[in-house]
FIZA-848529 format. One record per residue: z negated, y negated, x negated of N, C-alpha, C in turn; residue number from 1. Coordinates in nm, 4 decimals, decimal comma. Layout:
N
RODREN | n.up | n.north | n.east | ca.up | ca.north | ca.east | c.up | c.north | c.east | seq
RODREN | Z | Y | X | Z | Y | X | Z | Y | X | NUM
...
! end
This chain:
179
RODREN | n.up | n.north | n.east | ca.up | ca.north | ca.east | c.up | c.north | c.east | seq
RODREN | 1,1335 | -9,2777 | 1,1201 | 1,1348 | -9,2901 | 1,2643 | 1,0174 | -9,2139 | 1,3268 | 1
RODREN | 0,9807 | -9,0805 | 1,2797 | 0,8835 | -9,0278 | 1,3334 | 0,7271 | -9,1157 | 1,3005 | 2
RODREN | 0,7502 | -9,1363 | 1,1808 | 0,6291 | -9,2317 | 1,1590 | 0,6167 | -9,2933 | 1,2698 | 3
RODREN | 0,6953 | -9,4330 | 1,2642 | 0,7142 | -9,5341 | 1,4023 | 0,6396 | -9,4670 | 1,5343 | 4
RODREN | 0,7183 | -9,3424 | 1,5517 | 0,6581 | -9,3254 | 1,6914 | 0,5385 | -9,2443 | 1,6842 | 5
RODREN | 0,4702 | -9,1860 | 1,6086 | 0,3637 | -9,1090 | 1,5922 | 0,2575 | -9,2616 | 1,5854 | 6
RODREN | 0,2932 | -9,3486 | 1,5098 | 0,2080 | -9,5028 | 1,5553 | 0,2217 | -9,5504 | 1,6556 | 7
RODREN | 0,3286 | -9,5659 | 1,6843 | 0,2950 | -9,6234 | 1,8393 | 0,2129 | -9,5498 | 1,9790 | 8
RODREN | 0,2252 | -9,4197 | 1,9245 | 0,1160 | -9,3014 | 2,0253 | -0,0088 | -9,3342 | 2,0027 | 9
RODREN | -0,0217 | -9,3193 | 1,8709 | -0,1503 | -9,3488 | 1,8605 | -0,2778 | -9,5068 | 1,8417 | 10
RODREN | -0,1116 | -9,5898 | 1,8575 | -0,2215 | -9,6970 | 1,9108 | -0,2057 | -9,7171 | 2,0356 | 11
RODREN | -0,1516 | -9,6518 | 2,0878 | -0,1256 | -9,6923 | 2,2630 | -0,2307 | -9,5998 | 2,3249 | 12
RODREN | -0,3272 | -9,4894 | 2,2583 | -0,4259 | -9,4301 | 2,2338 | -0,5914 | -9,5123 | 2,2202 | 13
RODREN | -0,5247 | -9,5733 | 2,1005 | -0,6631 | -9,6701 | 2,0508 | -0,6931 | -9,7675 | 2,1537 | 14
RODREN | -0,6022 | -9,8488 | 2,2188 | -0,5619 | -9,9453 | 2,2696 | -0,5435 | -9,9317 | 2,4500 | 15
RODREN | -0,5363 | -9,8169 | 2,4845 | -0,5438 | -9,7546 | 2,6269 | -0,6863 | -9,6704 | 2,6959 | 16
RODREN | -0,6768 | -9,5718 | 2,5901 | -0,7815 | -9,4801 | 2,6406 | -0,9041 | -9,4826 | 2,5597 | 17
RODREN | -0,9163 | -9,6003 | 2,4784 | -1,0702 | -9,5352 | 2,3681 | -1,1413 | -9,6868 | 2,5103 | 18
RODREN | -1,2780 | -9,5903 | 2,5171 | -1,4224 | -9,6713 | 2,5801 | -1,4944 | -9,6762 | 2,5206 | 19
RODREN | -1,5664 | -9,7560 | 2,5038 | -1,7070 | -9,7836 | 2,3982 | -1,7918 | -9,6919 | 2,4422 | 20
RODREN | -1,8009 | -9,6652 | 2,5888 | -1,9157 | -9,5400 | 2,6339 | -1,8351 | -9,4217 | 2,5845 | 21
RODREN | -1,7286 | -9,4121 | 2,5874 | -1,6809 | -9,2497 | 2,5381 | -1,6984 | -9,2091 | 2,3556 | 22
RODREN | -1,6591 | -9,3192 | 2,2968 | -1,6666 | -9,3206 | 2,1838 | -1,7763 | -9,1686 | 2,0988 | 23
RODREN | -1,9085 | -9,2089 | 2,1661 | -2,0205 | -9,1334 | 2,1211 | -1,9538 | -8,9962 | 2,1317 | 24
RODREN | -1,9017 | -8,9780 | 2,2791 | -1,8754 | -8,8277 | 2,2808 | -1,7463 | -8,7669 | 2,2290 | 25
RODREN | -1,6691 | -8,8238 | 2,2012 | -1,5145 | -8,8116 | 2,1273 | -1,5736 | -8,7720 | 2,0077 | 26
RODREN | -1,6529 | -8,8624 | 1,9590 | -1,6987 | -8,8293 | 1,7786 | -1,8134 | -8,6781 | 1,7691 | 27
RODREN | -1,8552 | -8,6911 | 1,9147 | -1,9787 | -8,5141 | 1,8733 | -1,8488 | -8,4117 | 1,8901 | 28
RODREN | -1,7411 | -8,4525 | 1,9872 | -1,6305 | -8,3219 | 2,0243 | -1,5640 | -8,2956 | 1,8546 | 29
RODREN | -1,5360 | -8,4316 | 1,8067 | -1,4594 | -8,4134 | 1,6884 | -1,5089 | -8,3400 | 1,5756 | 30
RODREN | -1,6602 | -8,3403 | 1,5857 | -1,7979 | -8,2708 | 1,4660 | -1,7739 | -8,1545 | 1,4903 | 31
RODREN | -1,7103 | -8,0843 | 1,6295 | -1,7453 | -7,9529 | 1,6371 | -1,6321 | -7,8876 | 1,5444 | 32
RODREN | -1,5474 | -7,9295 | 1,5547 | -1,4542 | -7,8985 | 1,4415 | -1,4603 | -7,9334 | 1,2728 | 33
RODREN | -1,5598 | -7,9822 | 1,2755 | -1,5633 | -7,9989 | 1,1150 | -1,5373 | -7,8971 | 1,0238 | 34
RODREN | -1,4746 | -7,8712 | 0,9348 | -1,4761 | -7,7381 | 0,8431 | -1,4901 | -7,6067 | 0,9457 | 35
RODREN | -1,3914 | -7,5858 | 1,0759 | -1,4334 | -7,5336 | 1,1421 | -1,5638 | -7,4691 | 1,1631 | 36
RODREN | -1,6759 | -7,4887 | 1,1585 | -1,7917 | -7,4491 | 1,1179 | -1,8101 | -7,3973 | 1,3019 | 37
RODREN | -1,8214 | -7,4353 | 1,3980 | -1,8368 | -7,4506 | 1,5542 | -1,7408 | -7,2846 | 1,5693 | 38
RODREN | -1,6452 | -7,2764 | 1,5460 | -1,5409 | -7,1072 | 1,5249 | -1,6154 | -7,0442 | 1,4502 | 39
RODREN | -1,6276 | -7,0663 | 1,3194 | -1,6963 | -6,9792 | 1,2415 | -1,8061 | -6,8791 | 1,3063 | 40
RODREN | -1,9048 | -6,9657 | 1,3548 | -2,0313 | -6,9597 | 1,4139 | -2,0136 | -6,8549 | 1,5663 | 41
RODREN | -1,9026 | -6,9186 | 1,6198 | -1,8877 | -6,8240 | 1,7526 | -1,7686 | -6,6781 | 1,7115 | 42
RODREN | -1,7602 | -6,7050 | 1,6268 | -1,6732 | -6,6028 | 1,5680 | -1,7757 | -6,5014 | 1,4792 | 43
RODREN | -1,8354 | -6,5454 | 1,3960 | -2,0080 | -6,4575 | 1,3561 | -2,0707 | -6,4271 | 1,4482 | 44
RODREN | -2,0900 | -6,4944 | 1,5530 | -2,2047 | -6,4423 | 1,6470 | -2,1789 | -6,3354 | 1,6808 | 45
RODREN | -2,0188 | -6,3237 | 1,7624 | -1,9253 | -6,1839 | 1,8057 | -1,9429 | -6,0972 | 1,7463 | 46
RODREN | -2,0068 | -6,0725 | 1,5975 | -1,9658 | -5,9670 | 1,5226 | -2,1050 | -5,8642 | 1,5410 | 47
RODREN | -2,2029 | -5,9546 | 1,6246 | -2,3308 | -5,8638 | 1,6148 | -2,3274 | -5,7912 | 1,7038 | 48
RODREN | -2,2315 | -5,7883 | 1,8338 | -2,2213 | -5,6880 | 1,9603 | -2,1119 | -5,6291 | 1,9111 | 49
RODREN | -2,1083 | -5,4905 | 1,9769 | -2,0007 | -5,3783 | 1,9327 | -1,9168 | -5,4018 | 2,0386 | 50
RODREN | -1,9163 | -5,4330 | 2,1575 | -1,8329 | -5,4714 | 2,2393 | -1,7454 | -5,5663 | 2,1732 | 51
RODREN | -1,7782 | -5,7252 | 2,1597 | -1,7204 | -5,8191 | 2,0936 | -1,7030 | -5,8768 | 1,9215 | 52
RODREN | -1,7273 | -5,7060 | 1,8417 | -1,6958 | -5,7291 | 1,7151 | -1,5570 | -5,7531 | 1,6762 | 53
RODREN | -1,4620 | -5,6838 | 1,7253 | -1,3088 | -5,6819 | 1,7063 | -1,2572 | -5,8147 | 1,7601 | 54
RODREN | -1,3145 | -5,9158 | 1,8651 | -1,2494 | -5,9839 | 1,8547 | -1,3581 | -6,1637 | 1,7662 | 55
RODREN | -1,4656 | -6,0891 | 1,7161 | -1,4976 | -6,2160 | 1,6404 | -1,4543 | -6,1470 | 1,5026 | 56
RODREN | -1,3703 | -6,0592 | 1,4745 | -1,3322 | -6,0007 | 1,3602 | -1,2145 | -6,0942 | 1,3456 | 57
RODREN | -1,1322 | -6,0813 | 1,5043 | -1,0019 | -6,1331 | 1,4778 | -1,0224 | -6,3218 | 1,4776 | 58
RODREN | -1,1198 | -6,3550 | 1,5242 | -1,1653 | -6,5092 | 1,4817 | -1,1517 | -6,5419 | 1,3459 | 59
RODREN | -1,2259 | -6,5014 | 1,2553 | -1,2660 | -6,5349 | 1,1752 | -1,1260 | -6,4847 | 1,0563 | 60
RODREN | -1,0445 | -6,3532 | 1,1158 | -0,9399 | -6,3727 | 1,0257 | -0,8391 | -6,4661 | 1,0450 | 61
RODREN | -0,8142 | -6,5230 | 1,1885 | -0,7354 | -6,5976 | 1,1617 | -0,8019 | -6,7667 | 1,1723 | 62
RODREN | -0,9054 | -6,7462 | 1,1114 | -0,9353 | -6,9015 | 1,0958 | -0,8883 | -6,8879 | 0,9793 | 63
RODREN | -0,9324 | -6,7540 | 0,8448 | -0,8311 | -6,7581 | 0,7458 | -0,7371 | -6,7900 | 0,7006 | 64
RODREN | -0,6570 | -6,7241 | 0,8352 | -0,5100 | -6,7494 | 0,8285 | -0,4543 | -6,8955 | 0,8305 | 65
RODREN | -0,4898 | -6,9690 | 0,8829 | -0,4782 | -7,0999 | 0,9226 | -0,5206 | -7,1882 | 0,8290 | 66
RODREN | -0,6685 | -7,1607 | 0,7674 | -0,6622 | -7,2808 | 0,6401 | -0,6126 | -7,2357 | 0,5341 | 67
RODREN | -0,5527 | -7,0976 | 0,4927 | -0,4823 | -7,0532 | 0,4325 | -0,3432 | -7,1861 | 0,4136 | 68
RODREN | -0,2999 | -7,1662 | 0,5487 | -0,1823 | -7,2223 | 0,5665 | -0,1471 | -7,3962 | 0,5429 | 69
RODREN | -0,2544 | -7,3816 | 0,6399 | -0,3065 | -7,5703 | 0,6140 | -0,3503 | -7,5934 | 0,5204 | 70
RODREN | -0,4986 | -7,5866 | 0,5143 | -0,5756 | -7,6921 | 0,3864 | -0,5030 | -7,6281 | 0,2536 | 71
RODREN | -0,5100 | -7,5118 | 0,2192 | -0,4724 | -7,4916 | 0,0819 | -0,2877 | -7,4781 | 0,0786 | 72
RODREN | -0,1982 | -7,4828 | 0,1779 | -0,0767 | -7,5142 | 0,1455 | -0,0096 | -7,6289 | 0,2057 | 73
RODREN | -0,0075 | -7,6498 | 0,3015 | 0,0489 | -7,7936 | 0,3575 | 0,0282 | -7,9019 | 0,3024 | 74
RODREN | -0,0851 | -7,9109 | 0,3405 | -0,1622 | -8,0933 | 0,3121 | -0,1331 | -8,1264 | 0,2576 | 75
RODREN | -0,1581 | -8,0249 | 0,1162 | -0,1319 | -8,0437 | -0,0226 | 0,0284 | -8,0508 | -0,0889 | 76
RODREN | 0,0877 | -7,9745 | 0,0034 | 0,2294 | -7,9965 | -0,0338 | 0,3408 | -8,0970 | 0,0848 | 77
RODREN | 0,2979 | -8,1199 | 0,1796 | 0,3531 | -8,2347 | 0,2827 | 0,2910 | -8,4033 | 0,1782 | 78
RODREN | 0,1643 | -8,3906 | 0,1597 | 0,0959 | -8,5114 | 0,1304 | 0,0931 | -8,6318 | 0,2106 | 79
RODREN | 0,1059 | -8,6141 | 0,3794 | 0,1388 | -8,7438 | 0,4569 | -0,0730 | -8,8096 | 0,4419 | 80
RODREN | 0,0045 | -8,9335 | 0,4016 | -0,1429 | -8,9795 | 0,4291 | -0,1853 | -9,0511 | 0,5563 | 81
RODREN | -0,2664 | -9,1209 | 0,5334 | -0,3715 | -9,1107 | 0,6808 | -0,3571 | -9,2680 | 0,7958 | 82
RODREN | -0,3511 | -9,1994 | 0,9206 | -0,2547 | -9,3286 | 0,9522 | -0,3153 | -9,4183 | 0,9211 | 83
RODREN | -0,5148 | -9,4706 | 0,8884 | -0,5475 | -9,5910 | 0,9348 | -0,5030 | -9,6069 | 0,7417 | 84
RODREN | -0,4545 | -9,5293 | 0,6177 | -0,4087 | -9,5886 | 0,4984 | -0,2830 | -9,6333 | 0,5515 | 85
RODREN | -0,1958 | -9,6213 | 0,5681 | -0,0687 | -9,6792 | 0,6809 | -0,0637 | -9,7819 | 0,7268 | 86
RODREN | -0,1621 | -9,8092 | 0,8410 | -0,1628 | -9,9267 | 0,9120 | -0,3128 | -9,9831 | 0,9394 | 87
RODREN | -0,2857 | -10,1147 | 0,9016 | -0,4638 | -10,1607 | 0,9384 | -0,4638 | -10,1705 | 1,0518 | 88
RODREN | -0,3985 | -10,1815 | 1,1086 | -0,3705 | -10,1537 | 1,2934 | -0,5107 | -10,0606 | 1,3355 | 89
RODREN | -0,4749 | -9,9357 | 1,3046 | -0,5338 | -9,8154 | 1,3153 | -0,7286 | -9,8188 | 1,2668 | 90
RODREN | -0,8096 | -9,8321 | 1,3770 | -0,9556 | -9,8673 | 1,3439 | -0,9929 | -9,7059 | 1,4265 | 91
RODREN | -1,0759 | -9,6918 | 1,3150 | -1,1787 | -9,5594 | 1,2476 | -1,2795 | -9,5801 | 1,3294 | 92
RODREN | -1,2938 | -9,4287 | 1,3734 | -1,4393 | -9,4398 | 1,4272 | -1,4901 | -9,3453 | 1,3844 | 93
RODREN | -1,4808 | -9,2574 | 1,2815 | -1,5669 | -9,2155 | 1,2110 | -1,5107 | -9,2581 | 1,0394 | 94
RODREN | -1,5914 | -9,1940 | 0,9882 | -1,5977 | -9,1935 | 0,7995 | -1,4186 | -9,1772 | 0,7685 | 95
RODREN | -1,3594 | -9,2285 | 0,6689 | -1,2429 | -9,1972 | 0,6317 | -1,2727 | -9,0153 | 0,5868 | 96
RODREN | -1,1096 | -8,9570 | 0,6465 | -1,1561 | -8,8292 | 0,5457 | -1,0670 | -8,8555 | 0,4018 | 97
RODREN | -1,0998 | -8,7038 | 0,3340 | -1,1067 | -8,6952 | 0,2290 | -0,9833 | -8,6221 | 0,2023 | 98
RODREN | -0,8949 | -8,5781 | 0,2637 | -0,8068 | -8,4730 | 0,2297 | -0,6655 | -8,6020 | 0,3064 | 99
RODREN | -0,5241 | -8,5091 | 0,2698 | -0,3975 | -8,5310 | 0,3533 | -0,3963 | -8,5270 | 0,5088 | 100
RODREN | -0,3058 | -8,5500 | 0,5597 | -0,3256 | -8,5944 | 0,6637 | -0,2592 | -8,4586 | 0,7812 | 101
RODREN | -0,1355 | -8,4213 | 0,7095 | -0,0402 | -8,3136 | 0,7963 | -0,0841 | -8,2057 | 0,7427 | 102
RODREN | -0,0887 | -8,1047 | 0,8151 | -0,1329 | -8,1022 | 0,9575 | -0,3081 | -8,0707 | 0,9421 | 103
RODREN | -0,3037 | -8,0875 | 1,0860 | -0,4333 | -8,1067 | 1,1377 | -0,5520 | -8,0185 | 1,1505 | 104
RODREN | -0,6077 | -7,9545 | 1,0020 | -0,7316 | -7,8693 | 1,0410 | -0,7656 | -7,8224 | 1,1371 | 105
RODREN | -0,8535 | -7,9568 | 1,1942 | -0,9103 | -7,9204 | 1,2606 | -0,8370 | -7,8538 | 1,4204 | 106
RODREN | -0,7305 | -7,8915 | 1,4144 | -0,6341 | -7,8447 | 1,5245 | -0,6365 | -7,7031 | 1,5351 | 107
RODREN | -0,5701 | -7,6515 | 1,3931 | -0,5321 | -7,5372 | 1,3145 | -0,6861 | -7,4573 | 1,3753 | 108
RODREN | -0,7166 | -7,4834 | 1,2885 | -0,9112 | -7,4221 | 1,3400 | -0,8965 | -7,3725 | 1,4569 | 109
RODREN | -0,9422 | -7,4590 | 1,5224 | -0,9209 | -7,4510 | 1,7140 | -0,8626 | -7,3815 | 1,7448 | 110
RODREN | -0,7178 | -7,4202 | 1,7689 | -0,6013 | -7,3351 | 1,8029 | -0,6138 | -7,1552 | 1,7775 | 111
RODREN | -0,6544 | -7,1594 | 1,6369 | -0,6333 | -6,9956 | 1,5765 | -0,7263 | -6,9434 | 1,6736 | 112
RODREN | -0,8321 | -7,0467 | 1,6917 | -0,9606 | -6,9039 | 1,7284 | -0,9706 | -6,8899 | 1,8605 | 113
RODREN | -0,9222 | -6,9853 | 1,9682 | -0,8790 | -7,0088 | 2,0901 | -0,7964 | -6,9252 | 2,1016 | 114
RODREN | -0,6480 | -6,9238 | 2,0666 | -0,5577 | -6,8216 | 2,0805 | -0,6565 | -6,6529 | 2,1166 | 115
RODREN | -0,7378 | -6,6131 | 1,9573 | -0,7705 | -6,5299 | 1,9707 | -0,8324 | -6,4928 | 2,1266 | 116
RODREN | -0,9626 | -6,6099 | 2,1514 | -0,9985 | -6,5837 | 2,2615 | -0,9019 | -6,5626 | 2,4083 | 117
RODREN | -0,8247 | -6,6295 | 2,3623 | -0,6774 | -6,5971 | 2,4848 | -0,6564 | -6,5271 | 2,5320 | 118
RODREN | -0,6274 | -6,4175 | 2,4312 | -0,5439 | -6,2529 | 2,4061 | -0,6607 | -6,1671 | 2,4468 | 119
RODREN | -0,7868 | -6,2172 | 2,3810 | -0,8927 | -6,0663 | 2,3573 | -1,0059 | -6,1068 | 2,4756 | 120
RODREN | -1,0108 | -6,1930 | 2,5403 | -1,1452 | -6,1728 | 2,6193 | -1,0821 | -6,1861 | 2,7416 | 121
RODREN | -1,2061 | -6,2001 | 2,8635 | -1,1294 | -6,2046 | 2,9674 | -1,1220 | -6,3846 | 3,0393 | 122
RODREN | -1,0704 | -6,4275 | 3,0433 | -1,0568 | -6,5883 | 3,1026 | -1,1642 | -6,6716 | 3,1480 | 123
RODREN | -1,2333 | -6,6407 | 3,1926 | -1,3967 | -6,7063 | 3,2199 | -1,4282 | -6,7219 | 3,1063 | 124
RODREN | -1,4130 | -6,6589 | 2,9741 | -1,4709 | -6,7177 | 2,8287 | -1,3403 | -6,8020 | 2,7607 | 125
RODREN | -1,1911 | -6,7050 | 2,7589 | -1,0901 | -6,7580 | 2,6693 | -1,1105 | -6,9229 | 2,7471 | 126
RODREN | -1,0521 | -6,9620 | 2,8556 | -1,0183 | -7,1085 | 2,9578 | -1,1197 | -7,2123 | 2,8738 | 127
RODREN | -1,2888 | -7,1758 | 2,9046 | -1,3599 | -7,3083 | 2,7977 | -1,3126 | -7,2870 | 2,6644 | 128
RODREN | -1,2949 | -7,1897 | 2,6327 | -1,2252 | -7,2112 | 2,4626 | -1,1001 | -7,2823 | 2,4205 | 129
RODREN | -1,0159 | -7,2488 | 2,5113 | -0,9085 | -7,3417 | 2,4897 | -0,9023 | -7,4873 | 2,5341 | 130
RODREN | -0,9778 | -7,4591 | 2,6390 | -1,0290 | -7,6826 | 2,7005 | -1,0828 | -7,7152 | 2,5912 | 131
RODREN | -1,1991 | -7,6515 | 2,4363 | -1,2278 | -7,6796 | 2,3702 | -1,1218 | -7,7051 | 2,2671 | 132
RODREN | -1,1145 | -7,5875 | 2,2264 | -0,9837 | -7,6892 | 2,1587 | -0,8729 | -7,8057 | 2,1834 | 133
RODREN | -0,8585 | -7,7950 | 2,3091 | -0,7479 | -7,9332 | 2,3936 | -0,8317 | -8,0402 | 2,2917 | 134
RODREN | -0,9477 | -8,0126 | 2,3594 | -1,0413 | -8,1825 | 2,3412 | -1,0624 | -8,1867 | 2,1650 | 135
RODREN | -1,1037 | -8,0760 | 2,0734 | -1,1152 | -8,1543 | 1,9647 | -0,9636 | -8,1907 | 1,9049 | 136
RODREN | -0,8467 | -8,1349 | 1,9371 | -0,7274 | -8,2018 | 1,8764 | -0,7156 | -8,3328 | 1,9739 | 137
RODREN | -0,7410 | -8,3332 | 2,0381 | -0,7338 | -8,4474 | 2,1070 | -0,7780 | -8,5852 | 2,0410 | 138
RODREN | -0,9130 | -8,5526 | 2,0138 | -1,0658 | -8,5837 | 1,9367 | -0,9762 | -8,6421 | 1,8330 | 139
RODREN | -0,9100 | -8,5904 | 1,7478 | -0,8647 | -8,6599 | 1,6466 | -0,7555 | -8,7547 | 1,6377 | 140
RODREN | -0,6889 | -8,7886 | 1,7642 | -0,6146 | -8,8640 | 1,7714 | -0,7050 | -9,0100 | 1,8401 | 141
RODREN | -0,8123 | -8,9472 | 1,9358 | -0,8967 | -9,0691 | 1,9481 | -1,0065 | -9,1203 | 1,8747 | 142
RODREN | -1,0251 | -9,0731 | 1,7313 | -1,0851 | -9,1198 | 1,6427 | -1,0102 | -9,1817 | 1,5241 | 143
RODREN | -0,8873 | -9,1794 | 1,5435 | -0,8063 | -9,2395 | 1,4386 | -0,7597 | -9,1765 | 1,2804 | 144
RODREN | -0,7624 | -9,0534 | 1,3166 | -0,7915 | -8,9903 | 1,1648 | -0,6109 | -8,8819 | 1,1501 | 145
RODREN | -0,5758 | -8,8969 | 1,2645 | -0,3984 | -8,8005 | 1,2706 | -0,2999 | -8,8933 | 1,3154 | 146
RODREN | -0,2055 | -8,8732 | 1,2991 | -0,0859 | -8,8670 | 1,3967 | -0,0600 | -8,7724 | 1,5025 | 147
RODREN | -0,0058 | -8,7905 | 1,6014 | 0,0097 | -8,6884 | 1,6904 | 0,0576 | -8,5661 | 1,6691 | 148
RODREN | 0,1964 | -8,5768 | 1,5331 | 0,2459 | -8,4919 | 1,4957 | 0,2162 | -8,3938 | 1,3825 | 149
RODREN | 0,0647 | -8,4499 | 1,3766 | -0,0264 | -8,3764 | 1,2474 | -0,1246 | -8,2909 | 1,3675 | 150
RODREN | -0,1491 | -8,3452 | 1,4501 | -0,2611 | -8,2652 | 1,5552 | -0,0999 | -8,1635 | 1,5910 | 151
RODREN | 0,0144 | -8,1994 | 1,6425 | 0,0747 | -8,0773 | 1,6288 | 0,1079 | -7,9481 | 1,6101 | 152
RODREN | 0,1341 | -8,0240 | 1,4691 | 0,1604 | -7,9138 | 1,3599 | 0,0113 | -7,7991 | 1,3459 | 153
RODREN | -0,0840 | -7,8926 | 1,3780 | -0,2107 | -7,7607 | 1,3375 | -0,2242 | -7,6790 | 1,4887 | 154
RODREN | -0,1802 | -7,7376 | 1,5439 | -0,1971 | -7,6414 | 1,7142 | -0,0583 | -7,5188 | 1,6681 | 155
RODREN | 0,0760 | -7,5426 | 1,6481 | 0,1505 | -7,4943 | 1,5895 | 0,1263 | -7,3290 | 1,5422 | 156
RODREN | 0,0300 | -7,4312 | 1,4152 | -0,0092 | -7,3185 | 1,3312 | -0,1104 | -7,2451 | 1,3736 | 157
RODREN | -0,1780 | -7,3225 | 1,4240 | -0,3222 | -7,1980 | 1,4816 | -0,3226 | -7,1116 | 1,5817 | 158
RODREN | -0,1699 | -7,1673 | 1,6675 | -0,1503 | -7,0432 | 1,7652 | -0,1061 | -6,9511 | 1,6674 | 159
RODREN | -0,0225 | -6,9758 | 1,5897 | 0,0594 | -6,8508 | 1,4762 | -0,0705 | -6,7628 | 1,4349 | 160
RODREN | -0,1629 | -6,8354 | 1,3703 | -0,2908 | -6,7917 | 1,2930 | -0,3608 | -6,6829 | 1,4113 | 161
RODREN | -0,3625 | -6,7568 | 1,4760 | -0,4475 | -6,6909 | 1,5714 | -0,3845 | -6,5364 | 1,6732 | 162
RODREN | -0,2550 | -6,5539 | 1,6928 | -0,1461 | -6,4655 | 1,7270 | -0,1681 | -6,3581 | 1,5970 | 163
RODREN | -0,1357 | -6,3631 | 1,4729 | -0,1384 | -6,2744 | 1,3785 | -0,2443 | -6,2347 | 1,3337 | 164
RODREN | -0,3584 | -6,2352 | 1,3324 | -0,4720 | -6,2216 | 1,3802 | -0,4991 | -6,1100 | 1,4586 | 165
RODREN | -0,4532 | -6,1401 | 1,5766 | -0,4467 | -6,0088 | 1,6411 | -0,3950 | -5,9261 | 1,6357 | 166
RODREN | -0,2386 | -5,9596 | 1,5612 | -0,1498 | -5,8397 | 1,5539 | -0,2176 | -5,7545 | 1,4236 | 167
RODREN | -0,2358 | -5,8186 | 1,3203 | -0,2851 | -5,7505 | 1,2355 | -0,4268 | -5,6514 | 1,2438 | 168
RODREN | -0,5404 | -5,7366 | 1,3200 | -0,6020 | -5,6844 | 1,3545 | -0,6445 | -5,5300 | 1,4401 | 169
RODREN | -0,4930 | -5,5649 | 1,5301 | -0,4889 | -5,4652 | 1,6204 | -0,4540 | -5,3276 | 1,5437 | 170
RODREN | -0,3525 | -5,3517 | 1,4559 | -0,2877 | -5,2804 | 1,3724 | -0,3807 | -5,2029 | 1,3181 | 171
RODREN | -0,5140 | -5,2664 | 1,2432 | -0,6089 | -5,1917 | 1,2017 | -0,6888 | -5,0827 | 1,2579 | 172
RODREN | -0,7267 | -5,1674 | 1,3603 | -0,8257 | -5,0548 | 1,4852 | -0,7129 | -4,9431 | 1,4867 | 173
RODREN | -0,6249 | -4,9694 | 1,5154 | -0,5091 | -4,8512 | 1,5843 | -0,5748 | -4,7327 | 1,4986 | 174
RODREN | -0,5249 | -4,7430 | 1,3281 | -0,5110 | -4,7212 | 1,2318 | -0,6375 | -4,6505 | 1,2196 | 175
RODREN | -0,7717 | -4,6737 | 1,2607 | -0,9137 | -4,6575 | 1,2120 | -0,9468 | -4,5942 | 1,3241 | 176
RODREN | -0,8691 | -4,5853 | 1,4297 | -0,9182 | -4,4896 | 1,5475 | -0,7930 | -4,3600 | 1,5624 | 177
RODREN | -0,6999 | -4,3679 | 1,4808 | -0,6472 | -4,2286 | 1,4162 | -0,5092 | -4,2284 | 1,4984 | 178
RODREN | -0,4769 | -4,3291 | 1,5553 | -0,3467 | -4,3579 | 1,6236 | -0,2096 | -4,3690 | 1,5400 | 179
! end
């Protein structure tokens, strides 16, 4: 049943909201999430100011945390495959991927490091971070590559990732500043 309706979202998706002019930009939003590489990067950059080391510290651990969770335990142990293997219904607008389908990386990604920015900066930076992430989980439901309930599950998890992250993180500083 969830199948059923996780297809019918997402072709009422394909079939409602995809534009041939948007297309181009759905697929650069969806790149930024690749192998979270787009977090990584703004999560490294953070680490070169002493002001914003602690919280591209806490980026980058809980992007950890998250493909921890996802790519090397879920995917692999859910095994949902990919809706357009499912249904020929379902037309690709980018490359098939290569991995399972639940849950959603690139969500997971996002989510963790967004969260972080949530908690640790002040809103003029966290607000575009999280519209960024909106749009690349989004991204993957308008490129055909999730179910809704796989972009879910990785928002799910990447708030978790990204939440523990800080707690742990925080835990440390405490710890290293003699508290």
């Amino acid at each position: 049943m969830l199948q059923q309706i996780d297809l019918s979202v997402l072709l009422w998706i394909q079939e409602n909201l995809r534009a041939d002019f948007m297309n181009g930009f759905w697929k650069a939003v969806t790149f930024l999430g690749n192998g979270g590489w787009f977090w990584i990067v703004l999560g490294a950059g953070m680490l070169f100011w002493k002001r914003t080391r602690p919280v591209g510290t806490a980026v980058l651990l809980a992007l950890v945390i998250g493909a921890v969770i996802t790519n090397l335990g879920l995917k692999n142990l859910v095994a949902r495959i990919r809706p357009y293997d499912f249904s020929d219904q379902v037309r690709l607008l980018i490359a098939p991927q290569v991995d399972f389908s639940f849950p959603s990386g690139h969500s997971c990604a996002s989510f963790a490091a967004a969260t972080v920015c949530w908690k640790r900066l002040p809103r003029r930076y966290s607000i575009p971070a999280m519209v960024l992430a909106v749009m690349i989980a989004f991204s993957r439901l308008y490129v055909g590559v999730h179910y809704p309930s796989d972009v879910l599950g990785g928002v799910l998890i990447g708030i978790f990732a990204g939440a523990a992250a800080c707690l742990i993180s925080g835990k440390v500083m405490l710890r290293r500043n003699g508290a």
